[in-house]
C-alpha positions as CSV (number, residue, x, y, z in Angstrom):
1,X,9.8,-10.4,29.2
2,X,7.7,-10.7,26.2
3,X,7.5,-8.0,24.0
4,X,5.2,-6.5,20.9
5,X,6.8,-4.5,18.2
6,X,4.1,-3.0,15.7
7,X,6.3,-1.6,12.9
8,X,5.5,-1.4,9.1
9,X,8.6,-0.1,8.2
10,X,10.5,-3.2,7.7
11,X,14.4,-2.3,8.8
12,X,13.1,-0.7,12.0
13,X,11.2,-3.7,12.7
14,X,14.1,-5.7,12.4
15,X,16.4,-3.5,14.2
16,X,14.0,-2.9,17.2
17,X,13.5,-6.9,17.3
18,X,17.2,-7.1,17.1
19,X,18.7,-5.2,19.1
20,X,15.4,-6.0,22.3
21,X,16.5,-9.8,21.8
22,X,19.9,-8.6,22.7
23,X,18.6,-7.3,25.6
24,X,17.3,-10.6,26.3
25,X,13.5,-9.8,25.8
26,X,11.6,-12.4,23.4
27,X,10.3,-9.9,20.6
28,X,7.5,-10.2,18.0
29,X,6.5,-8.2,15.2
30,X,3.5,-6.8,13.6
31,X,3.5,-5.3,10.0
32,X,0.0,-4.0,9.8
33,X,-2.7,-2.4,12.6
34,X,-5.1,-5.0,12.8
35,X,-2.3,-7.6,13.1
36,X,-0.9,-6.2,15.7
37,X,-4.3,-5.6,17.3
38,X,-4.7,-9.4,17.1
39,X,-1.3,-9.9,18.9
40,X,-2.2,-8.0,21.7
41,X,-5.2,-9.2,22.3
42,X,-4.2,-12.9,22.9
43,X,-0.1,-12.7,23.0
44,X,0.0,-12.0,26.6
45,X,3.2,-9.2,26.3
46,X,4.7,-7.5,28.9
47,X,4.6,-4.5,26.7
48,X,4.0,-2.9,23.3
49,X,6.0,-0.7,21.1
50,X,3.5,1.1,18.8
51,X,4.1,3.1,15.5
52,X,1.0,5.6,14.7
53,X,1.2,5.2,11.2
54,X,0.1,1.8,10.3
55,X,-1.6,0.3,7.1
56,X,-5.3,-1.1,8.2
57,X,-5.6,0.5,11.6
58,X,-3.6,3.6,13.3
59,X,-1.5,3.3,16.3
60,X,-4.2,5.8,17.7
61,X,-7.3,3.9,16.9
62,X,-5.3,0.9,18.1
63,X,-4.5,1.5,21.6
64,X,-7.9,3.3,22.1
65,X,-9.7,0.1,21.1
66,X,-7.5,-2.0,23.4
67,X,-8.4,0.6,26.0
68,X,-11.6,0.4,25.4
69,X,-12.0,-3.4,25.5
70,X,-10.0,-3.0,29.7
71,X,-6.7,-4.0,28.1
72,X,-4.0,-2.3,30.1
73,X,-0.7,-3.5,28.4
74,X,1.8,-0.8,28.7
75,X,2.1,1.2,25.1
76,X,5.0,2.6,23.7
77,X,4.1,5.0,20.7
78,X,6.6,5.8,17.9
79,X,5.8,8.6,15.6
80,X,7.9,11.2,13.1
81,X,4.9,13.1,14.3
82,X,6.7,15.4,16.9
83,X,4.1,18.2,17.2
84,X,2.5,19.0,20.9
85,X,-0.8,17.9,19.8
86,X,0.2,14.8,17.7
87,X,1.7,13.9,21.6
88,X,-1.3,14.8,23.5
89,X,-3.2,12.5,21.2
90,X,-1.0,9.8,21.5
91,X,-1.1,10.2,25.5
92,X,-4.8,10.8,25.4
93,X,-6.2,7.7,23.4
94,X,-4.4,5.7,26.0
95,X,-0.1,5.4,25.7
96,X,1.8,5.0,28.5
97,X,4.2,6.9,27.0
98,X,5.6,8.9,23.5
99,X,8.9,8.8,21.5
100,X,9.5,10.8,18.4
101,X,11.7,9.6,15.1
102,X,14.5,9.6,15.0
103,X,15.3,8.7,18.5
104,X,18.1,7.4,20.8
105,X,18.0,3.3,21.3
106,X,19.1,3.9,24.5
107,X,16.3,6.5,25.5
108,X,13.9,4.1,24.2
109,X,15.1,1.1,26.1
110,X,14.9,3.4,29.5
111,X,11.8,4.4,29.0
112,X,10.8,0.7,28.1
113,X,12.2,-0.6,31.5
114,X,10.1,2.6,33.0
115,X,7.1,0.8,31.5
116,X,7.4,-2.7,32.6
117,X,8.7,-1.4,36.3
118,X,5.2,0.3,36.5
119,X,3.3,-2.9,34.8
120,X,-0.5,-2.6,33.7
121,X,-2.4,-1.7,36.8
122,X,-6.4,-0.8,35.6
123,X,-6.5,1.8,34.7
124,X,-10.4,4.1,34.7
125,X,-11.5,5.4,31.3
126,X,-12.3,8.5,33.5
127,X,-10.0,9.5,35.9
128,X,-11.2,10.9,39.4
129,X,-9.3,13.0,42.1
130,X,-11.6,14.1,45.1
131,X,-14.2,16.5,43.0
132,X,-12.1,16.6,39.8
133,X,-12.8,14.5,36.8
134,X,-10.7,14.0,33.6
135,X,-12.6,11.9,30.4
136,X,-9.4,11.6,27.8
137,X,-11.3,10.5,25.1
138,X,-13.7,13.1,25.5
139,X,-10.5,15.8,26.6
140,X,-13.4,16.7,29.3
141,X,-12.3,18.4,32.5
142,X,-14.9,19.0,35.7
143,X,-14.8,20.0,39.1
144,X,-17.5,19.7,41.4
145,X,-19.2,19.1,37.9
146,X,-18.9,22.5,36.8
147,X,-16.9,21.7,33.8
148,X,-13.4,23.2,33.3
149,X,-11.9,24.6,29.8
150,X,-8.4,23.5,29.4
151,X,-5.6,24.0,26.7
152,X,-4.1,21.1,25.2
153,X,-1.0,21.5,27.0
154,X,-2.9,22.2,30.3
155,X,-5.0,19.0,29.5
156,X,-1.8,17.0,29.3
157,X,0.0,18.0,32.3
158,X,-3.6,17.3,34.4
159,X,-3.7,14.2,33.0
160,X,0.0,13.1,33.6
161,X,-1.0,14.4,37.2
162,X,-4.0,13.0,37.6
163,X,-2.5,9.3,37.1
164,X,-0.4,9.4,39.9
165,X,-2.6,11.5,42.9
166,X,-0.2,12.1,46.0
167,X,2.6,11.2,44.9
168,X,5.4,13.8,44.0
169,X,6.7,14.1,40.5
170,X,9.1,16.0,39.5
171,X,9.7,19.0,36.8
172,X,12.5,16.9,34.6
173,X,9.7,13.9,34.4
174,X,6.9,16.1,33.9
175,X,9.0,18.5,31.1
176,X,9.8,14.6,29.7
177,X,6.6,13.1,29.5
178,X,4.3,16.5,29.0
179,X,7.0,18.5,26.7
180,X,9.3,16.7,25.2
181,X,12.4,17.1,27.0
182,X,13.9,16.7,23.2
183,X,12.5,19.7,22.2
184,X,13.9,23.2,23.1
185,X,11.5,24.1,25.7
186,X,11.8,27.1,28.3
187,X,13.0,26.1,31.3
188,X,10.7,27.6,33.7
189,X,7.8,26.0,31.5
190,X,6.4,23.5,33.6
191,X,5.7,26.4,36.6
192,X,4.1,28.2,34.0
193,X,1.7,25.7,33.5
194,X,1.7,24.5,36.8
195,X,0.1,28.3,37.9
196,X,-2.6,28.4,35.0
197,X,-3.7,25.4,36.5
198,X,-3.7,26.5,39.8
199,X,-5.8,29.8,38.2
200,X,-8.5,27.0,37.0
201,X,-8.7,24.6,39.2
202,X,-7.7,26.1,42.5
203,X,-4.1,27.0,44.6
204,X,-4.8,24.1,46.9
205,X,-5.5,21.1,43.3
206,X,-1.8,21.3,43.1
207,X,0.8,21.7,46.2
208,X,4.7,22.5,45.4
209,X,7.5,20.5,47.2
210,X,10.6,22.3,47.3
211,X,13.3,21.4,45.5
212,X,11.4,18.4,44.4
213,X,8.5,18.6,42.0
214,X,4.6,18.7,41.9
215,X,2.1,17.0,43.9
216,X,-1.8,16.6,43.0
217,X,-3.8,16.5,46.4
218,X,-6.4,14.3,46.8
């Protein structure tokens, strides 16, 4: 497996690449935005891990220009940014997934296996469920096209949905990927959200399996 580390600082590059050849994945590094744009391009990687602050180009502006040129490779993003916004944004420009500083090496090699398990399938710039539609880059909602007003947090949990229609997911991935699970965050937080939702989209958009998780009907 072939992976992409975009890094500026230069001992995390190193450890990252370090410590992933250990793992037995070939590693490269990128010390600047529009290098590692260049790398991702035309390196053919498995997968990318992505800081957001990056001299030249953001990690943000980054991935959504890959995204918007139909590249799919799986994005990791690293950020000190640990806000719930600075992680919708991250989400919403196109990463696969979203890891604070400091953080576990061992939670970010899990979630890095969770990537390449999953691979690149194409992925829609808008995302369509029977009548609903989600535009991230525009954070627009409709259903039926009569548009919907969502929250941020609302908005990120749709979205996490919306990527994987019928299939059941449950509250610790969704409290992982949507919260956080790092963070202190209520436990009973995800039905919360789960029932505004429902309020705004409609009690049949989003079916409960017991002692399981969430599903999004299609």
């Amino acid at each position: 497996m072939r992976l992409l580390v975009v890094e500026d600082e230069a001992r995390l590059a190193a450890a990252l690449q370090r410590g992933l050849r250990a793992e037995g994945f070939a590693v490269d590094v990128a010390r600047t935005g529009p290098a590692g744009l260049d790398a991702a391009r035309h390196g053919g990687y498995d997968a990318m891990i992505l800081d957001v602050m990056l001299p030249g180009l953001s990690g943000y502006e980054l991935v959504r220009t890959l995204r918007a040129e139909q590249h799919w490779l799986p994005v990791l993003m690293l950020s000190a940014k640990d806000g719930e916004y600075d992680q919708a944004d991250g989400l919403d420009c196109g990463a696969d997934d979203y890891l604070t500083k400091p953080f576990s090496y061992v939670v970010l090699l899990a979630r890095l296996r969770a990537l390449l398990r999953r691979g690149a399938p194409e992925r829609p710039a808008v995302l369509a469920v029977g009548d609903l539609r989600l535009d991230p880059a525009r954070r627009r909602v409709t259903r039926a096209d009569a548009e919907v007003t969502l929250t941020a947090r609302e908005f990120a949990l749709l979205n996490y949905l919306m990527r994987r229609p019928g299939q059941v997911i449950s509250k610790i991935e969704l409290l992982d990927h949507v919260w956080n699970a790092s963070l202190e965050t209520a436990p009973n937080i995800v039905e919360v959200y789960v029932g505004y939702l429902r309020r705004k989209l409609g009690r049949d958009r989003l079916e409960t399996v017991r002692g399981v998780g969430y599903r999004l009907a299609m």
